[in-house]
C-alpha positions, -999 to 999 in steps of 0.1 A, spaced: 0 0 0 32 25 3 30 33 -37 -9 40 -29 -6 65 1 24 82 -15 0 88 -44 -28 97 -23 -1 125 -6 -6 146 -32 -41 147 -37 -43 148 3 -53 192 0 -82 182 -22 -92 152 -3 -91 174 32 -107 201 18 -132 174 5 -137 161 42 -140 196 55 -174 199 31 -183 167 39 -184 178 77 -197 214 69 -225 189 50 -232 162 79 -237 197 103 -260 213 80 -278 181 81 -280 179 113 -293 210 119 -325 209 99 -341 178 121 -337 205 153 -352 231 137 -378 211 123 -386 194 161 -384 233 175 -413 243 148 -432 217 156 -433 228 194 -434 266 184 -467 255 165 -478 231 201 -473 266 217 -491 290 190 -455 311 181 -460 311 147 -437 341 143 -410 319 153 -422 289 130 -418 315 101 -386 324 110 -375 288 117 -391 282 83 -366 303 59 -337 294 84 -345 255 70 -348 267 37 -313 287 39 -297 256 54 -314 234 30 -297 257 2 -262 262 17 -262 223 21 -266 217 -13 -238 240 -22 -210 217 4 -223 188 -5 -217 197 -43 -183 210 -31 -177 182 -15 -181 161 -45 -164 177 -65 -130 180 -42 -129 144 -40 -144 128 -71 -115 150 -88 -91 135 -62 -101 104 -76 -91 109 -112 -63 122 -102 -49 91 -84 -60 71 -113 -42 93 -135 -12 96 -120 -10 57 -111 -20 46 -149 15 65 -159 31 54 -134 19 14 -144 24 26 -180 61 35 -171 67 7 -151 59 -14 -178 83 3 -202 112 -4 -183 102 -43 -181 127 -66 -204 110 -85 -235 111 -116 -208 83 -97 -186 60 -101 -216 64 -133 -224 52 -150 -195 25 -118 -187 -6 -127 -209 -11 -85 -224 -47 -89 -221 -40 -95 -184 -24 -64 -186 -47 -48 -200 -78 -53 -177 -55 -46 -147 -47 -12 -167 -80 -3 -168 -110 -22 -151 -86 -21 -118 -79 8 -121 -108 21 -120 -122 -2 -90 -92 21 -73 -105 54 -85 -138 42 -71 -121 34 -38 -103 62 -36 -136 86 -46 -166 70 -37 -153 43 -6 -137 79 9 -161 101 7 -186 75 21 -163 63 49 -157 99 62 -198 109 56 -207 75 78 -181 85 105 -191 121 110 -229 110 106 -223 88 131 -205 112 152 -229 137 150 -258 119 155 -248 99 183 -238 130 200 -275 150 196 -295 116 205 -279 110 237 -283 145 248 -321 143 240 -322 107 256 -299 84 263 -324 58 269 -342 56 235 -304 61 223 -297 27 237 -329 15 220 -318 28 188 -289 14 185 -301 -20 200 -295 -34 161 -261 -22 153 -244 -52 170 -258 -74 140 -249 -50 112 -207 -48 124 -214 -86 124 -227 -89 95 -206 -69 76 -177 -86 96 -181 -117 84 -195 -105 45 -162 -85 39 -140 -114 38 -161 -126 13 -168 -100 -12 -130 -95 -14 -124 -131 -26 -154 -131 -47 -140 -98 -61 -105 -110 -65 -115 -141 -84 -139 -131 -108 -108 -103 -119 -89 -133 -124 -111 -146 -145 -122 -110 -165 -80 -110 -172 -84 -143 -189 -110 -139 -206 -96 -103 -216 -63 -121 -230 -82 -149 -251 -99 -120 -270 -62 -99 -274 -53 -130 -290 -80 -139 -310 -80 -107 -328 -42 -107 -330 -47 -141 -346 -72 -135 -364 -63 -149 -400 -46 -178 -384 -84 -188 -367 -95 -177 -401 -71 -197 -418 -71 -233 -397 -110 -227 -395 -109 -228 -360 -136 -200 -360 -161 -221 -340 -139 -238 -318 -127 -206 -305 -163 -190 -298 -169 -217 -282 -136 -214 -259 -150 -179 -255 -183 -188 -246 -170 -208 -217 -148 -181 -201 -171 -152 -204 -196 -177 -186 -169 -182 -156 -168 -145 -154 -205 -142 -157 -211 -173 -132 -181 -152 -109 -202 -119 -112 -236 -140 -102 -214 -151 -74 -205 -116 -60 -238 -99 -66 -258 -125 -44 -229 -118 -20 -235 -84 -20 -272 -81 -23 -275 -103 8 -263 -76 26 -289 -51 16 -320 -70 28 -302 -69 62 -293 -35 66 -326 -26 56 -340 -48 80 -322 -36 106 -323 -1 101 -360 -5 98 -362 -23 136 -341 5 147 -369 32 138 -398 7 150 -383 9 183 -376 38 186 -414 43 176 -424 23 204 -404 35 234 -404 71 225 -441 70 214 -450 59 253 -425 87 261 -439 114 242 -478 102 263 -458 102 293 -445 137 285 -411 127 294 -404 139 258 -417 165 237 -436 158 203 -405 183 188 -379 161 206 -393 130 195 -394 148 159 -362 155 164 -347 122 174 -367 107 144 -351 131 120 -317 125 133 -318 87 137 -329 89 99 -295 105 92 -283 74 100 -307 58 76 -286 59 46 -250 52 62 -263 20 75 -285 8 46 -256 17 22 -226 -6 44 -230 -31 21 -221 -14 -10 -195 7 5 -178 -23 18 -184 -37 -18 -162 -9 -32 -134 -9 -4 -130 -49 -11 -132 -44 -49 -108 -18 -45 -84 -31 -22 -86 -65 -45 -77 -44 -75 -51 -22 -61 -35 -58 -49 -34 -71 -87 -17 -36 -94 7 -38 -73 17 -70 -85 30 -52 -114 45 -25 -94 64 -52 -73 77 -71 -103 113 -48 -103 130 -47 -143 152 -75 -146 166 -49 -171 180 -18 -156 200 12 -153 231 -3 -130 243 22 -99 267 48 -108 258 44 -147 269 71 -171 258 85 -201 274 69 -235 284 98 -252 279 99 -294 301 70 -296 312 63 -337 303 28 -335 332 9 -334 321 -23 -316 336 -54 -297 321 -84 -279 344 -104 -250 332 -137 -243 299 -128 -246 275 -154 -228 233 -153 -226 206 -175 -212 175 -179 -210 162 -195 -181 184 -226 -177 186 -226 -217 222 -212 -229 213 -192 -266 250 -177 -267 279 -192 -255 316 -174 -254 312 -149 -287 337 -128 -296 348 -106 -321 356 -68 -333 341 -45 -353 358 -17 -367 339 17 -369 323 18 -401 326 -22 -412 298 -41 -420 291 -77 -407 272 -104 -420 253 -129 -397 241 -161 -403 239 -198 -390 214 -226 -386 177 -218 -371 179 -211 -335 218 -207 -336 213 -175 -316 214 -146 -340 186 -127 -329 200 -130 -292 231 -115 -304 218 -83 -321 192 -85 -293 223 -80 -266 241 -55 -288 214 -34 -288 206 -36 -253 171 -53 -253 183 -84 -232 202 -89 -199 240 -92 -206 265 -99 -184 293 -65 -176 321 -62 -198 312 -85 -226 299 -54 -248 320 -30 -255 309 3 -280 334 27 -286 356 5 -263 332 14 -231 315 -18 -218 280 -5 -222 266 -23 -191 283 5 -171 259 29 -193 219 40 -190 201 21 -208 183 51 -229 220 65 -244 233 27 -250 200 24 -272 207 51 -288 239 45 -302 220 13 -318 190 12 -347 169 -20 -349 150 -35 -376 135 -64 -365 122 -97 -393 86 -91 -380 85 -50 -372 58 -39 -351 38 -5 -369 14 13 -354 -21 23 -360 -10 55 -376 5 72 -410 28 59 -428 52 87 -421 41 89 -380 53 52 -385 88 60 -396 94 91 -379 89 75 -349 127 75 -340 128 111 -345 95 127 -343 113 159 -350 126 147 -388 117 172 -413 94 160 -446 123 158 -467 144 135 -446 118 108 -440 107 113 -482 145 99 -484 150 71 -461 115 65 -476 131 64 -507 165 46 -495 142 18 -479 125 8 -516 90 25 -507 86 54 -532 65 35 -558 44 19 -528 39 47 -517 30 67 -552 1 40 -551 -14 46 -518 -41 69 -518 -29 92 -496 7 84 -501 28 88 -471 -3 101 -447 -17 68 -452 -29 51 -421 -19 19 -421 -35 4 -399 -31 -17 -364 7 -36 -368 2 -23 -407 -25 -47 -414 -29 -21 -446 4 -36 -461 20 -68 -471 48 -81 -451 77 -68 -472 62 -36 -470 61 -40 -434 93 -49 -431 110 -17 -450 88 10 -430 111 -5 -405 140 -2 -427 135 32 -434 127 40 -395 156 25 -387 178 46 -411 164 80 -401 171 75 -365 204 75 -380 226 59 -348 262 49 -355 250 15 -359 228 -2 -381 212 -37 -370 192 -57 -400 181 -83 -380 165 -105 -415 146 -77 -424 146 -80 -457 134 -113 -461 109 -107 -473 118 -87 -505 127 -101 -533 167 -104 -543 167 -74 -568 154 -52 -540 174 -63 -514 203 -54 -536 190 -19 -543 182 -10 -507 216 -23 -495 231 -1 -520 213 29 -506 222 21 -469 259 20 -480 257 51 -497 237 69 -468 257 47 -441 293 48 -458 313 58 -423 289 36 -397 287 10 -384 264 -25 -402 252 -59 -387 227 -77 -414 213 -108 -403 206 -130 -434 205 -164 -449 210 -149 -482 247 -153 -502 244 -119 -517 239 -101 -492 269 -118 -471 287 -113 -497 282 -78 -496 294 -73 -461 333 -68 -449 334 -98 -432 305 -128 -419 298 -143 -382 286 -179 -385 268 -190 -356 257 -227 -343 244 -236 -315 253 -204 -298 293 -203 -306 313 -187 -331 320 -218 -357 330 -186 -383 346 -155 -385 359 -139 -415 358 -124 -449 331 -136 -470 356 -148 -494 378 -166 -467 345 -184 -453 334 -192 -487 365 -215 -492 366 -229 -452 332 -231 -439 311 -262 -444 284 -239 -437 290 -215 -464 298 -239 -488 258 -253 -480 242 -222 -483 264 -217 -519 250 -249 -528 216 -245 -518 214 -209 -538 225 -227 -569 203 -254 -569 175 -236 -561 189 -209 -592 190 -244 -615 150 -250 -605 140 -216 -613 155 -219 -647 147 -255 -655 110 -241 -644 91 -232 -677 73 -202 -665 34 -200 -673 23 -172 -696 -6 -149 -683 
């Protein structure tokens, strides 16, 4: 709860001056059952100059209530968003910082219901439980306070009940707060299955698995609706109760202070009186099952929060860290090692880049070449001084300037629901038209984008759903190359363009990119070739290191992949090709 009350420290001016209506409210209220009980003997006594005046002093109080409670409402309800504003940037933030291994095992439609259903269950506690928690107290308070000092006997009588209410609610808070809990649990799940069903959609599509997967649907929204069921008999038990009670508290009262009233122990304004206030109490009482609803809905949600907030970044700035200053881009890697849970993906790689080189990566699937750009560019968990840019291990640097100094271009490039030009200015939201029209233009887009029909303001859609995957991938070519760091990392990001404009784009970046740094992952000879020298990777070790060339006359490897390009070469010619 510390992360909760620090928050709530500074909203605490609008929640005390919140409180301070609140009270202003419950002593308005309180006054207009007095006044009322005084009329009512004035009247007994035939003053009905002083019922007049007692008359428009209700009617004042009536008005100058409305105005604090208003106030009142207003002071805290605003509180309210506040906390569940500043807390969503904080989650939002927090999340940020998490490594790619957070989100792997962290379903995001989980993380998406906690973002917002729980969050507002907190804004609710925060708003509606506090405001009703401090209006019950001072009601209480106050009322208790004025009934004993008319008559601490039907006081007693009164309050005869309330035993069985704390119980009640004793023993029903327990319950609404695992109710509440699980049938989160179970919203989170069911939130996640739809994430990835509509993620997946072409695959369900595809495998018609259309049915199937309504049906899977069908059976966890009915746990959430069998969960809800669950909770709203729990709560709505409550209600009969409170009524009940409240209810057997005013038929007493009815009773013993009727015979008081004959007896004229008590006046008929008194007894008016008493009613009125006890009634204050009406509400407060009645309404104890639905506050404690929200506190336990609230205090469940701010738990599945903080669940988040306790998970600390396995990837982080280390103490003391400095700031990597615009290195050029020279780069070397010492005994490089990286896991993944108990499973090894890189194991003792070395080499050196010189500042403007490029370097070819390949190897057999799962070999561990995305883990090694992955490292390079700071997206994993590396061990210190394995990575060195610029010769300064960059463990021993923040995390935001060591990313800095690296563009990435991932095989499968996540766009956003945006332009086509948001999309690739999203390195540098500051880049001028003409710079993104040429890494545009460097990335092999400009006739896609003559055809779309509103060229580069095109909104693409969610993960550019609006284009085909090569297209995909070279919006992330082009982002890459206007973030313009001293190096470049092609992690297979062209695979999915054909040879003759893989060739044409590499030609660009070496034009644009002739004194930084390169890494191209690829399975493609051509573009090995075209790099200053080639990393073969198996298994997580360096079985290759060298100069195309060199590796094209000693590695087994190399000599495979020149075999398999040639054969497959022979096929396409022997192929007779079929004539539109």
């Amino acid at each position: 709860m510390h992360r909760l009350l620090e928050t709530l420290k500074t909203v605490r001016t609008r929640l005390a001056l919140g409180a301070f209506f609140v009270l202003l409210t419950s002593g308005l209220a309180l006054a207009l059952p007095v006044l009322l009980g005084r009329a009512i003997d004035s009247l007994r006594s035939g003053d009905t100059s002083r019922v007049a005046s007692l008359a428009a002093t209700i009617i004042t109080i009536a008005v100058i209530q409305a105005g604090t409670r208003l106030a009142s409402r207003l002071y805290i309800f605003y509180a309210g968003r506040d906390v569940e504003y500043t807390l969503r940037c904080d989650l939002f933030a927090h999340l940020t910082r998490q490594a790619p291994s957070y989100f792997r095992r962290t379903p995001i439609g989980d993380l998406m219901n906690r973002a917002v259903q729980d969050l507002s269950n907190v804004r609710l506690l925060v708003a509606v439980g506090y405001l009703n928690i401090v209006n019950t107290v001072l009601a209480y308070i106050f009322a208790l306070i004025w009934l004993l000092s008319i008559s601490p006997l039907l006081t007693l009588v009164a309050l005869a009940p309330y035993p069985v209410v704390l119980t009640v609610a004793r023993h029903t808070a327990r319950t609404l707060y695992e109710k509440t809990r699980a049938q989160q649990e179970k919203l989170s799940r069911l939130s996640s299955r739809v994430q990835e069903g509509m993620t997946g959609i072409r695959v369900l599509k595809g495998m018609g698995r259309g049915e199937t997967e309504t049906a899977a649907f069908a059976e966890l929204s009915r746990g959430v609706r069998d969960e809800g069921m669950k909770l709203a008999a729990a709560r709505s038990r409550l209600w009969p109760v409170m009524g009940s009670l409240a209810g057997l508290s005013t038929a007493l009262v009815l009773v013993v202070g009727g015979g008081a009233v004959i007896g004229r122990s008590l006046t008929l304004g008194e007894f008016v009186t008493f009613n009125g206030t006890l009634a204050l109490l009406a509400w407060p009482t009645f309404a104890l099952g639905w506050i404690l609803a929200v506190w336990q809905r609230g205090i469940a949600s701010w738990k599945r929060l903080n669940d988040i907030f306790e998970s600390e970044p396995t990837l982080r700035d280390t103490p003391g860290a400095t700031t990597l200053m615009v290195p050029s881009g020279a780069l070397r890697l010492d005994r490089l090692s990286v896991a993944h849970g108990d499973s090894a993906v890189l194991r003792d790689v070395s080499f050196e880049l010189a500042r403007g080189n490029w370097l070819g990566v390949t190897g057999p699937v799962a070999s561990g070449k995305s883990s090694l750009v992955a490292a390079i560019a700071r997206i994993t968990e590396i061990p210190n001084g394995t990575v060195f840019i610029d010769g300064v291990d960059i463990t021993t640097t923040t995390l935001a300037s060591a990313r800095r100094a690296v563009a990435f271009a991932a095989q499968e490039p996540f766009l956003f629901s945006a332009s086509l030009r948001d999309n690739i200015a999203f390195g540098k939201p500051n880049a001028t038209p003409a710079e993104i029209d040429a890494a545009l233009c460097d990335a092999g887009l400009e006739r896609d984008v003559a055809e779309f029909p509103s060229g580069a303001a095109t909104v693409i859609g969610e993960r550019g759903v609006q284009l085909s995957g090569g297209q995909r991938q070279r919006v992330a070519v082009a982002r890459a190359l206007l973030f313009d760091a001293p190096i470049l990392i092609l992690d297979d990001s062209l695979s999915g363009v054909d040879a003759e404009t893989e060739r044409a784009i590499l030609a660009a970046v070496r034009r644009r990119r002739a004194s930084k740094t390169t890494l191209i992952v690829s399975h493609r000879l051509a573009t090995l070739s075209a790099c200053d020298q080639v990393l073969i990777l198996d298994e997580g070790r360096v079985v290759g290191f060298d100069s195309p060339a060199m590796l094209a006359a000693t590695s087994d490897y190399m000599r495979d992949l020149i075999a398999r390009e040639r054969f497959a070469a022979e096929i396409a010619r022997a192929t007779p090709r079929i004539a539109p």
